[in-house]
N, C-alpha and C positions, 0 to 999 in steps of 0.2 A: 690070415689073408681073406678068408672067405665073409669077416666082419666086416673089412675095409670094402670092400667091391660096393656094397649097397650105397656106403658113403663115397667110393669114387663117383660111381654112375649119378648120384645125385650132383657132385660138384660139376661133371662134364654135362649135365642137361642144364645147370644153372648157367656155367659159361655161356652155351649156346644160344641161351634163351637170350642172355644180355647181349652176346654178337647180336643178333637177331634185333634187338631193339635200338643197339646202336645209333645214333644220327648220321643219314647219310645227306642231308639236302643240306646246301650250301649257298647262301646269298649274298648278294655285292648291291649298293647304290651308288648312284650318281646324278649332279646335277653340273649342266655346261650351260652357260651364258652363251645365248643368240642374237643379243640384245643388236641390233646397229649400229653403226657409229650415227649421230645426228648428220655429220656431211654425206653419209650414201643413202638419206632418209631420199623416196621417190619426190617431186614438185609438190605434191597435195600432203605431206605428212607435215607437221608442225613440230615435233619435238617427241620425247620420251615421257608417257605420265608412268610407268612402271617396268621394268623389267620381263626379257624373258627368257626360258628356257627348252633344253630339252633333257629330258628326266629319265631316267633309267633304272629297270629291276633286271637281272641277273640273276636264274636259278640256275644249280647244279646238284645233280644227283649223284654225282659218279660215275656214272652211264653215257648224259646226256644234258645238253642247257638247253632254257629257255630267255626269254627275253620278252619284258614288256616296256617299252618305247614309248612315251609322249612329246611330241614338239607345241608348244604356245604358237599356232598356225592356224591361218585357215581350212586348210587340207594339207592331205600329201599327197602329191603328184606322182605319178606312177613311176615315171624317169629315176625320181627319188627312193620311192621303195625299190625299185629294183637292183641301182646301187648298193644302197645298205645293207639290202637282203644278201647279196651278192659276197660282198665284204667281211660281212660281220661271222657268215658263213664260212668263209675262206681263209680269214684271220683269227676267227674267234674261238669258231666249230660250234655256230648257234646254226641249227638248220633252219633253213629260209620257212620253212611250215613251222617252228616253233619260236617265229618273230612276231608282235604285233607290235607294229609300229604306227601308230595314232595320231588324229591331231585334236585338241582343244577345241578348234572351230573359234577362237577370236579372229572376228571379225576388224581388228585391229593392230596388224600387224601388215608390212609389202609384203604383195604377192611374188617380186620380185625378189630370188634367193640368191645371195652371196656366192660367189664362189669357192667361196671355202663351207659353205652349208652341210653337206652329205661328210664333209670330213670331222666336224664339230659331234651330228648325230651318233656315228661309229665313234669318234673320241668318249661321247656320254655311257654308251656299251663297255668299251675298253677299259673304261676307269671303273663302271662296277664290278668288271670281272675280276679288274685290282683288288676290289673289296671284299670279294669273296670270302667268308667265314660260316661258322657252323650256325645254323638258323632253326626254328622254328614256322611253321605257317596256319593262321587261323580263318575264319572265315564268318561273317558274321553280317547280316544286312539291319539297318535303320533307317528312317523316311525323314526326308526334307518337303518344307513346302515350298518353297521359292519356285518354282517352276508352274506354267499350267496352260494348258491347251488354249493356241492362238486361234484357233480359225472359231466365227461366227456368222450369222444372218442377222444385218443389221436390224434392230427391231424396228425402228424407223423407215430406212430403205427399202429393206426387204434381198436385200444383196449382201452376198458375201464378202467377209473387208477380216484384213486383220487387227483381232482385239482378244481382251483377253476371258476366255468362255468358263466358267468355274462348274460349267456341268459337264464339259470336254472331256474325252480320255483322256489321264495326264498322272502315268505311274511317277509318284512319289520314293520308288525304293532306292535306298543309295545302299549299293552293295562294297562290299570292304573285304579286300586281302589284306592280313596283317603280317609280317615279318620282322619277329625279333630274335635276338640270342639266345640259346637255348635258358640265358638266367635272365631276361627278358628284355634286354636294355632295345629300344626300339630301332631297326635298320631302316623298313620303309613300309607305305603304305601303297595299297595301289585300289583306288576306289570310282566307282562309277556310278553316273549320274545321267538325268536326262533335260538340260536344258541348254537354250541357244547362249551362248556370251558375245553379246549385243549390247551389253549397255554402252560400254565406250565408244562405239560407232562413229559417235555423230561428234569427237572430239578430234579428230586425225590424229591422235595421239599413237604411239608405240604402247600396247598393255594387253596384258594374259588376260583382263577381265576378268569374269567373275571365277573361272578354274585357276588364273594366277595369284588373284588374292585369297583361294580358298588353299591354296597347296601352300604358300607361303604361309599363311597362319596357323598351318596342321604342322609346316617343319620348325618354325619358333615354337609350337605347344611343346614337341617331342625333344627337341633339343638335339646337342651333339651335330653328326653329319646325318639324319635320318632324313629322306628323300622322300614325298609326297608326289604321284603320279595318279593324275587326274586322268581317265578315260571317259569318251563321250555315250551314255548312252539312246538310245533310239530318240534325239530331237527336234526333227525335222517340222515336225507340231508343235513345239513346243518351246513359249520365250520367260523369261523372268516373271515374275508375277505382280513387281514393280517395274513399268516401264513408260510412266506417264512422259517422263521428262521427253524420250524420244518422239511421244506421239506430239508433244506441245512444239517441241524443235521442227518437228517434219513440218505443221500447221503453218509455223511462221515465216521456215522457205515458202510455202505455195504460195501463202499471201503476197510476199516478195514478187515472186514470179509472176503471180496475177499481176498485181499493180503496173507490173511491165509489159503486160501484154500474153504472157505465157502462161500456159495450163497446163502444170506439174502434177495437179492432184492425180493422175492413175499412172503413175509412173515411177519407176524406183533409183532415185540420183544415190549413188556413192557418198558415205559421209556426211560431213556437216561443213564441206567447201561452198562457200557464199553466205553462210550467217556472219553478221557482222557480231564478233566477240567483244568491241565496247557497249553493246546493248548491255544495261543490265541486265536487262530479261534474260536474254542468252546468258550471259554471264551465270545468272543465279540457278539455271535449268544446268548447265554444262559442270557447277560443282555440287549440284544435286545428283549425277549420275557418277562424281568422283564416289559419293559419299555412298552412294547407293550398292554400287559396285563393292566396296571394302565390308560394306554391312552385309550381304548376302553369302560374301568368299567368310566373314566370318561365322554366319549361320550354315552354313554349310559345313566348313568345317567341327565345325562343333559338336554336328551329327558322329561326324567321322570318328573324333573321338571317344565322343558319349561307345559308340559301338566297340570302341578299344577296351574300354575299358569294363562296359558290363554285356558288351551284343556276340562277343566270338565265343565260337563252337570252339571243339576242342582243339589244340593244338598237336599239328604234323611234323616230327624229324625225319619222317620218311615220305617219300611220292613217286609216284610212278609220276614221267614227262612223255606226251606224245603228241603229236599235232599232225593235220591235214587240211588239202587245201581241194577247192573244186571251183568251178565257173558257173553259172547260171546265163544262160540266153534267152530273152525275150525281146519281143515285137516291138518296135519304135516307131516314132511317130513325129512329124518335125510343122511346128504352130506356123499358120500362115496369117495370121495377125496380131495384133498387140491389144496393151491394155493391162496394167499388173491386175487387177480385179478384180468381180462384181458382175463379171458377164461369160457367158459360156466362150469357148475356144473354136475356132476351126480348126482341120488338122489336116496333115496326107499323109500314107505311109512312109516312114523316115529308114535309116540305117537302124539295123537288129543294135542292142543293147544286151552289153556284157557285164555281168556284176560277179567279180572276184570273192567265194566267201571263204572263210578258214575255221579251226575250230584249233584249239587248245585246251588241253588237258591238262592239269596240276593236279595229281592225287584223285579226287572226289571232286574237283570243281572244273566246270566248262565255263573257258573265253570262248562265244560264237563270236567275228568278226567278220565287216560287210564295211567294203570301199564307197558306201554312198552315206548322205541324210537320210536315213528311215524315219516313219510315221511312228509314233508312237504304240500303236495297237498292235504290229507284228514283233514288237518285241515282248508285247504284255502275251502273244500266242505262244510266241518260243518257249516261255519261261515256263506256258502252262502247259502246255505241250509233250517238253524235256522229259527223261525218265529223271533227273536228276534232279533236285529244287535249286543247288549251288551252280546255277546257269545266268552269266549276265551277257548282254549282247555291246560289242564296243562298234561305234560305226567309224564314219571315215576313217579306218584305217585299210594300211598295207594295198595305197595305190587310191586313183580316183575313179569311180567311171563314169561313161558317156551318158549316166542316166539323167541327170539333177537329179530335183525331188525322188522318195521314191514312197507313195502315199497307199496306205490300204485300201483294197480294193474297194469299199463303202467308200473312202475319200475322192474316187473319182466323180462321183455328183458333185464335189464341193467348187465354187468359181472362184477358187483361192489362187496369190498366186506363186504356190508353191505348183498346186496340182496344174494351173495351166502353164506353168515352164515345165512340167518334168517332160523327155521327153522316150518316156514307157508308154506303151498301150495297154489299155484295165487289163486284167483278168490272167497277170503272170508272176508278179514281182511278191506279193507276199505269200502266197502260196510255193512259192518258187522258195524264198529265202527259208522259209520254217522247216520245210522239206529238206530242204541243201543240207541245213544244220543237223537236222536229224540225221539224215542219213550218213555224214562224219559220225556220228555220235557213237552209232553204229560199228561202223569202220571201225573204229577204235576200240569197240568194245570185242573185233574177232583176233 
């Protein structure tokens, strides 16, 4: 007996060791079509040049889920996050602190939401939770260029205009969550970036731009049902790095509008309603930014990839899930004249300014999230900041606020006009969000 005991006690620390290691995280995706019908397109929309959606990840620990949300949108409106949160919450048992629900930021989709809308998003949640299976999670960041700091001083003028500045702050990192089966068959991706998706703009068409052609050619690479979920990061500064065609289309409204008597140049019209589309011109500009758009969702994606395959850290069967949320209040400020431009701002003191932030926790990785457009620069703080380097910041998500722009505090000298719509007073907003986030970071580490 007393031989066997040394060999029990080793078999019962072996078992344990392997309980111990066991897989407990568990992942689900899903994609739901938002797409419109063309009869409930708003008067100014023209048609469908592409599809879109709303995308969902689903983790489960056995403890507790998470959820990360993308809609093909301008924004999410609070009204909407707080249903969803509410729901998915009540139905699902995702706590409302462990949702980010996001939007792409395509500039080409109606503002105007269906009413079946909030029921489609919780539908894309619902079905990944269907898909729930034993998972793996990686974590691995690679750089794109497509992207790069808009605001400059005309070298000409001497005023500031938007163009595109290649000595601009303008983070390059595309960070990547990867989930696959523990024998690696790919579930979903969930990766972030920092630029505006603008190219389609000026088409009134329906299209995810540049995040729906790049999640669509990451879920054809991967095959099967694996789900590609684009998050926006910090690009409030920041537009494509090709975008002649929009600057050539705006040129030839103004002209237009000159020739009639009207002076467009410092003002900002919606879309591309009133170019005449039997121009060739137009014509040839309008399938330069079809093409343009497919070629950057494909360079993009490819990063994504490339990082699948040779950029992830090690892989997780196990995570700890925790999330928190907090408010930030700063000073506002409400413009009492116009002029998108090139020239300083007037102002008075406006209604205080509320920015929702959150933080999410996966294992060793932090989602910070922030309900507005940030500047590029206080994401590149956060990151440097973090105790943790596996830190990427998603904005518009989980609500909108009443901030617009919300530009680093150096960006307040600039007569962009980002900086003179926001309507923040200097000296709260990025000091305020880096801080916020730390201090969740914190919270969650007691």
């Amino acid at each position: 007996m007393r031989r066997l005991l040394p060999l029990l006690l080793c078999c019962i620390a072996a078992t344990t060791a392997v309980a111990a290691a066991a897989p407990n995280l568990q992942v689900g995706a899903a994609r739901v079509d938002l797409t419109p019908a063309v009869a409930a397109l708003p008067p100014n929309y023209l048609g469908i040049n592409d599809p879109v959606y709303a995308r969902a990840i689903v983790l489960d620990n056995g403890t507790t889920r998470a959820a990360l949300v993308t809609l093909d949108a301008g924004g999410i409106p609070t009204e909407l996050w707080r249903e969803v949160a509410t729901r998915v919450e009540q139905e699902l048992a995702i706590p409302a602190t462990q949702l980010i629900l996001g939007a792409t930021h395509t500039h080409s989709v109606p503002r105007e939401n269906a009413p079946d809308y909030a029921d489609k998003v919780v539908q894309s949640v619902r079905e990944a939770v269907a898909q729930l299976q034993p998972a793996r999670m990686a974590w691995g960041t690679g750089v794109s260029y497509i992207n790069i700091n808009r605001t400059m001083v005309d070298p000409v003028t001497g005023r500031w205009r938007e163009a595109p500045n290649y000595e601009g702050p303008s983070d390059k990192t595309v960070a990547v969550l990867a989930f696959d089966t523990p024998e690696g068959t790919p579930i979903a991706v969930y990766y972030n970036y920092a630029v505006h998706a603008v190219i389609s703009g000026q088409l009134d068409e329906v299209s995810g731009d540049i995040p729906g052609a790049s999640s669509r050619y990451i879920e054809q690479a991967l095959g099967g049902d694996a789900v590609a979920v684009w998050s926006l990061g910090a690009a409030g500064d920041q537009n494509p790095i090709f975008f002649q065609q929009t600057y050539d289309l705006r040129k030839i409204r103004i002209d237009d509008y000159a020739s009639r008597g009207e002076d467009i140049s410092n003002t900002m019209l919606p879309g591309g309603m009133g170019l005449d589309r039997n121009d060739p011109e137009v014509a040839r500009l309008m399938e330069e930014q079809r093409q343009i758009q497919r070629s950057m969702g494909q360079m993009l994606g490819e990063e994504v990839l490339h990082v699948r395959r040779a950029g992830l850290e090690r892989a997780l069967t196990q995570i700890t899930i925790s999330g928190a949320h907090t408010a930030l209040g700063c000073p506002g400020r409400r413009r009492l004249d116009s002029g998108r431009e090139g020239s300083p701002g007037t102002y008075e003191n406006g209604e205080p300014v509320e920015l929702q932030l959150g933080l999410l926790r996966l294992g060793d990785v932090q989602l910070g999230a922030v309900n507005a457009e940030i500047f590029n620069p206080i994401a590149l703080r956060l990151k440097q900041e973090a105790p943790a380097k596996r830190t990427m910041l998603v904005t518009l998500a989980n609500g909108m606020a009443n901030s617009g722009y919300v530009p680093h505090d150096a960006a307040f000298g600039y007569h962009t006009f980002e900086v003179l719509s926001s309507r923040l007073q200097p000296g709260c907003a990025e000091a305020g969000i880096v801080n916020g986030l730390l201090d969740l970071m914190t919270q969650l580490d007691e």
